[in-house]
C-alpha positions as CSV (number, residue, x, y, z in Angstrom):
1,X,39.4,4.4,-36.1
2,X,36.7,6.5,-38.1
3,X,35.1,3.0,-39.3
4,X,34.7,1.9,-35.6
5,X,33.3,5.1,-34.1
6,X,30.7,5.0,-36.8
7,X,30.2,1.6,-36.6
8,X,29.5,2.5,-32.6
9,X,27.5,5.0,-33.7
10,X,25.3,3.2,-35.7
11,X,24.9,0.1,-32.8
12,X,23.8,2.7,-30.4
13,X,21.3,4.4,-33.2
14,X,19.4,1.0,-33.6
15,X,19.6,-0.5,-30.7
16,X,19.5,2.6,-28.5
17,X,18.7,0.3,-25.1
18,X,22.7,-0.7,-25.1
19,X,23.0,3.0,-23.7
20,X,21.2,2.0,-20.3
21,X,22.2,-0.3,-17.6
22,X,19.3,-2.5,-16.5
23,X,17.7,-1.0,-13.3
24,X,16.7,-4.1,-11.2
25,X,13.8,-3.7,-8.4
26,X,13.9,-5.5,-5.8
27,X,10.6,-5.4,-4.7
28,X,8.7,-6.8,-1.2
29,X,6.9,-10.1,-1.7
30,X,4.5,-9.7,1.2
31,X,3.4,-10.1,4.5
32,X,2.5,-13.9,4.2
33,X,2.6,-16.8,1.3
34,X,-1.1,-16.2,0.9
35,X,-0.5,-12.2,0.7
36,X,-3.0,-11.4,-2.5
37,X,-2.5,-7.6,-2.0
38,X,0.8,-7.1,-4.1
39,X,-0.6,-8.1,-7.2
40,X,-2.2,-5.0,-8.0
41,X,1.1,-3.0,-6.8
42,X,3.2,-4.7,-8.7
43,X,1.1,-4.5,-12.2
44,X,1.2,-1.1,-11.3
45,X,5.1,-0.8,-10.9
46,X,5.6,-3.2,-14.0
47,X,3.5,-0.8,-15.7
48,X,5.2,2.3,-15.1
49,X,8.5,0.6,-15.4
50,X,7.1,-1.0,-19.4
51,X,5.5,2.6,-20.4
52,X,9.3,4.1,-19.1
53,X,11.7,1.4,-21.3
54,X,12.6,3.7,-24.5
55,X,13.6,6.3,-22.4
56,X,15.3,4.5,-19.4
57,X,16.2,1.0,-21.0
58,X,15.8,-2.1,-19.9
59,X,14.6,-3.8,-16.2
60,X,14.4,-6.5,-13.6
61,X,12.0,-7.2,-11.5
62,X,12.3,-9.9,-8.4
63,X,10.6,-10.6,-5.3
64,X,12.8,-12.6,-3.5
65,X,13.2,-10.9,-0.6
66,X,12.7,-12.2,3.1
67,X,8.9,-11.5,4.2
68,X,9.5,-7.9,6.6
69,X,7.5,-5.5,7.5
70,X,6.7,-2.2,6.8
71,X,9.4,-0.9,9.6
72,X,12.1,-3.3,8.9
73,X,11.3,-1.9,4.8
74,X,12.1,1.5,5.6
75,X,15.3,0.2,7.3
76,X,16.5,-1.7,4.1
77,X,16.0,1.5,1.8
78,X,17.7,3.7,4.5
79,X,20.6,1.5,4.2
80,X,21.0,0.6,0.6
81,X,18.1,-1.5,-0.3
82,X,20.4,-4.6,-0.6
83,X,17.3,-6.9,-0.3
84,X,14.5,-4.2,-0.8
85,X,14.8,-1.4,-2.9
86,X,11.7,-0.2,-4.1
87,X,8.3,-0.3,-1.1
88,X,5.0,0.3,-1.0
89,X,3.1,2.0,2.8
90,X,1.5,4.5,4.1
91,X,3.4,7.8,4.1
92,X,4.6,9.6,7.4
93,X,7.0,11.8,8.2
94,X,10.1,8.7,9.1
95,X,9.1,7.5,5.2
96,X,9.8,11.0,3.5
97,X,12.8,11.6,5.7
98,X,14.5,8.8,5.2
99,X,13.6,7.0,1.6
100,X,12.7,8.9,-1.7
101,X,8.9,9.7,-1.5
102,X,7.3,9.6,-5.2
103,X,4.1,11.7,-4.1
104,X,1.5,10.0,-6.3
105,X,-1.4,7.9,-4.0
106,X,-1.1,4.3,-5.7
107,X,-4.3,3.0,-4.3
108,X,-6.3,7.1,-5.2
109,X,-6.8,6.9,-1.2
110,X,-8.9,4.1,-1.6
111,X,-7.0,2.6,1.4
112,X,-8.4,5.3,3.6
113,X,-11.8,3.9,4.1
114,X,-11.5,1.6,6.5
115,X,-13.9,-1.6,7.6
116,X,-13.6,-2.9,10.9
117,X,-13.6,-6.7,11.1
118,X,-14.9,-8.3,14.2
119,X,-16.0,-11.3,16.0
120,X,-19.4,-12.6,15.4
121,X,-20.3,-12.3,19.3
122,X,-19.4,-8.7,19.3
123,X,-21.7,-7.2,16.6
124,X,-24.5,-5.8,19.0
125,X,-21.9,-4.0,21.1
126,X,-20.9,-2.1,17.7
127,X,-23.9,-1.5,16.3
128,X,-24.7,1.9,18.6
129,X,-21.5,3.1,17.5
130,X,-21.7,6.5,16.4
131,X,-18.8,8.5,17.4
132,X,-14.5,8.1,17.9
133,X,-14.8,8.1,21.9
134,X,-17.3,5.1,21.8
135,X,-14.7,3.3,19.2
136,X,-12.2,3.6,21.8
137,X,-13.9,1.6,24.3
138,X,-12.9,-1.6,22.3
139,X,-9.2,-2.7,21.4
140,X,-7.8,-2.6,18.4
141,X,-5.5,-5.0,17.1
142,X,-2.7,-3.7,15.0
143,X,0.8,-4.9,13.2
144,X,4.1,-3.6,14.8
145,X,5.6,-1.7,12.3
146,X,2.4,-0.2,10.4
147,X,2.4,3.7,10.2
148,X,-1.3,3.6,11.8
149,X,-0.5,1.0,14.6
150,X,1.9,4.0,16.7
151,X,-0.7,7.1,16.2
152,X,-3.6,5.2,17.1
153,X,-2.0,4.5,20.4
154,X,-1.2,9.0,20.5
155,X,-4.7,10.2,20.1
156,X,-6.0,7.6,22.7
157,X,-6.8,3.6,21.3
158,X,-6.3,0.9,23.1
159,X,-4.3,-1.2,21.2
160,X,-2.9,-4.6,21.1
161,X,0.2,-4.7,18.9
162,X,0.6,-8.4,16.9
163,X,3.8,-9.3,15.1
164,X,2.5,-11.7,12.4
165,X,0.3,-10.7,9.6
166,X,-1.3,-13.8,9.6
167,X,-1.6,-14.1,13.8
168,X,-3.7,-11.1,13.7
169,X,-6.4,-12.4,11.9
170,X,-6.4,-15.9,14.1
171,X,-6.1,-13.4,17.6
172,X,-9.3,-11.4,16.6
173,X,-11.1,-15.1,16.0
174,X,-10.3,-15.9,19.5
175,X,-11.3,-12.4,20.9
176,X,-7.9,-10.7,21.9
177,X,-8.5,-7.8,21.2
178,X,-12.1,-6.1,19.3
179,X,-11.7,-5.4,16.2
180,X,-9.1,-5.1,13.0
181,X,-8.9,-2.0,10.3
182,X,-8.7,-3.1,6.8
183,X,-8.9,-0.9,3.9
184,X,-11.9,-1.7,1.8
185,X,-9.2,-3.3,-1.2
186,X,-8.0,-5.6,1.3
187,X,-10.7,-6.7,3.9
188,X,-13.1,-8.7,0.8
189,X,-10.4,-11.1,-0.1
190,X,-8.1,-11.8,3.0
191,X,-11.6,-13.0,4.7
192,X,-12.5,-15.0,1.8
193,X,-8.7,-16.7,1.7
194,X,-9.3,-17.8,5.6
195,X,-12.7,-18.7,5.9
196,X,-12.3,-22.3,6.3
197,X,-10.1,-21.1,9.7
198,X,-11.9,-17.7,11.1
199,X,-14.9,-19.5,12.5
200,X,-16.2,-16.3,13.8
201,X,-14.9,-13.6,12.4
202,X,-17.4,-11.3,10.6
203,X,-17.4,-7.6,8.5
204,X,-18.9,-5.4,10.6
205,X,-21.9,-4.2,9.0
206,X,-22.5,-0.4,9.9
207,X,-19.2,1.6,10.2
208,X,-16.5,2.8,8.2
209,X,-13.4,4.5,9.3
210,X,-12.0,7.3,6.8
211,X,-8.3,7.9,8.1
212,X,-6.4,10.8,5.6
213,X,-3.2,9.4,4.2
214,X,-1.7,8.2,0.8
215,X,0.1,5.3,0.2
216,X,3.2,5.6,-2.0
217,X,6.5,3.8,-3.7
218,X,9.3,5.0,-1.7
219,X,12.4,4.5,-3.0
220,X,16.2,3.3,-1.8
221,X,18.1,6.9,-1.8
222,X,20.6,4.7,-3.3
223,X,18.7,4.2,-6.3
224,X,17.4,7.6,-7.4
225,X,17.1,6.9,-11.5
226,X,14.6,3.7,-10.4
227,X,12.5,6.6,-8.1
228,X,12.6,9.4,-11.6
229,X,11.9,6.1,-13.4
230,X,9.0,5.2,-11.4
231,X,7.7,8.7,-11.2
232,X,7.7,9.5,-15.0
233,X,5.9,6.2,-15.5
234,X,3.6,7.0,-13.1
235,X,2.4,10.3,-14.4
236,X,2.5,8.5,-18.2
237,X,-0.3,6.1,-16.8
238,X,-2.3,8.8,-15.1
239,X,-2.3,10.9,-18.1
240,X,-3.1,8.4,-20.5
241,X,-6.0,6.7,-18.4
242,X,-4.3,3.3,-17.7
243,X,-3.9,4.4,-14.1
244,X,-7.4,4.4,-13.2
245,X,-8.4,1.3,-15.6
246,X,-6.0,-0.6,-13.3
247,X,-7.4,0.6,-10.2
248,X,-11.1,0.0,-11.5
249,X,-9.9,-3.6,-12.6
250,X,-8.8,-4.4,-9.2
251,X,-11.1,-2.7,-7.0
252,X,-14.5,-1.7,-8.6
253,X,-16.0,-5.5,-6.8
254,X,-14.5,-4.4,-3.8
255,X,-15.6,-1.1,-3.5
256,X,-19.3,-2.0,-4.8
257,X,-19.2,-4.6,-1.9
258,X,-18.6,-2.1,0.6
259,X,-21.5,-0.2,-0.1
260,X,-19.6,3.1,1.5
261,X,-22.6,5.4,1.3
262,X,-24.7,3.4,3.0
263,X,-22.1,2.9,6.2
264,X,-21.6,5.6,9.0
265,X,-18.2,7.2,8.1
266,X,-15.9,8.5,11.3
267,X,-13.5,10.2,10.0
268,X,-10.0,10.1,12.0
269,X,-7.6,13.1,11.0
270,X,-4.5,11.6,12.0
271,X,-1.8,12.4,9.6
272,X,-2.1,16.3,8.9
273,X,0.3,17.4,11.3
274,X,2.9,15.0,9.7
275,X,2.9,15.4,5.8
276,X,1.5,17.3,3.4
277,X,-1.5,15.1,0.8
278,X,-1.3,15.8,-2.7
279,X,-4.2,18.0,-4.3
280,X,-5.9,16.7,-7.6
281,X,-9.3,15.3,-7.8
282,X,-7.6,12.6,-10.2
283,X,-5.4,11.0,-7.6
284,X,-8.4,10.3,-5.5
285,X,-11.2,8.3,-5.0
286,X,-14.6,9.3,-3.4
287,X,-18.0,7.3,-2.9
């Protein structure tokens, strides 16, 4: 008996992984097949999950989920995260209530500054655009299920709600509604991937919109040793500078594109009454 404890012992001494079960993360794949945005989070999450492996063990990573959106998400973490356990969106209030929040902005806020895309036809009718109330003369076209698509509508946008990530883009090129928010990481690449199809879609070239929020990995409550996981790793990549040279590698053409500080910013403070941002000029971007 004394020969087998030790030689348990010394099994778990060497090969000290055997004391961990393998956490396996199901993560989203998407809004569409042609959805380039998840790279970026999921390097990150395979990052934090690599720098986290001597202390938490081993892991699995798939993306075979369905494609859902960001309300349907929320959903599968409430109840189990039997498809989706691990999700990436803008915080509110329903997000931290229901899932397990890990407070660190993913994107520093870059997500924040918004461009407006717009139909070619439209450009002279946004170019006096100085203030919120003119904005809100045009519609906005929105997802169902995206934390900004619901308080746009409170503090008074006209918005026309679409279903299908793809279908938005192909409803602004055949003017249903104005104009479409994308974050500065987002709006570069998804017009480049349907340019052979949006014959008259167009950045427009004067405004930005800077919304307050933070996009973060929320967390089945069903899984909370994946959301310390995640956290630790996290704050491991922050502190030893891999965080930002992931962000930079990703974003730096992006945000050089957008030439922010030459743009009129309106700044929309729609969040503050429902969470509470992180403080920390490291978890943030600026122009």
């Amino acid at each position: 008996m004394k020969i087998v404890c030790q030689t348990v012992l010394l099994v778990l001494t060497l090969f000290p992984g055997y004391l961990f079960a393998t956490d396996h993360i199901r993560f989203e794949k998407g809004q569409s097949s042609i959805d380039i945005r998840n790279s970026y989070k999921e390097s990150l999450i395979k990052l934090a999950l690599d720098v986290t492996v001597a202390d938490f063990g081993p892991y699995l990573f798939s993306t075979d989920a369905p494609i859902m959106n960001a309300l349907q998400a929320r959903k599968q973490l409430k109840n189990g995260g039997h498809l989706v356990n691990v999700f990436i969106a803008v915080t509110n209030h329903d997000w931290e209530s229901e899932t397990i929040a890990i407070k660190i902005p993913v994107r520093k806020g870059l997500l924040n500054y918004r461009l407006l895309l717009i139909h070619n036809e439209s450009a002279p009718l946004f170019a006096p655009i100085q203030t919120i109330e003119q904005l809100k003369a045009f519609n906005a076209g929105l997802l169902f299920g995206w934390s900004i698509t619901s308080v746009m509508e409170e503090i008074g946008f006209k918005v026309k709600r679409g279903s299908d990530y793809n279908g938005l883009f192909r409803m602004l090129d055949v003017r249903r509604f104005d104009f479409l928010l994308r974050g500065v990481n987002e709006i570069f690449g998804e017009l480049a991937q349907r340019k052979d199809i949006l014959k008259h879609v167009i950045i427009e070239p004067h405004l930005a919109l800077y919304i307050p929020g933070a996009s973060y990995i929320f967390v089945s409550p069903k899984y909370p040793r994946i959301a310390e996981r995640l956290r630790v790793g996290l704050e491991r990549l922050i502190a030893d500078g891999r965080f930002d040279t992931l962000f930079h590698q990703y974003f730096d053409d992006a945000i050089e594109r957008a030439k922010l500080n030459e743009r009129h910013i309106i700044k929309l403070d729609m969040y503050s009454s429902q969470v509470t941002l992180p403080s920390g000029d490291d978890l943030w971007f600026t122009p």
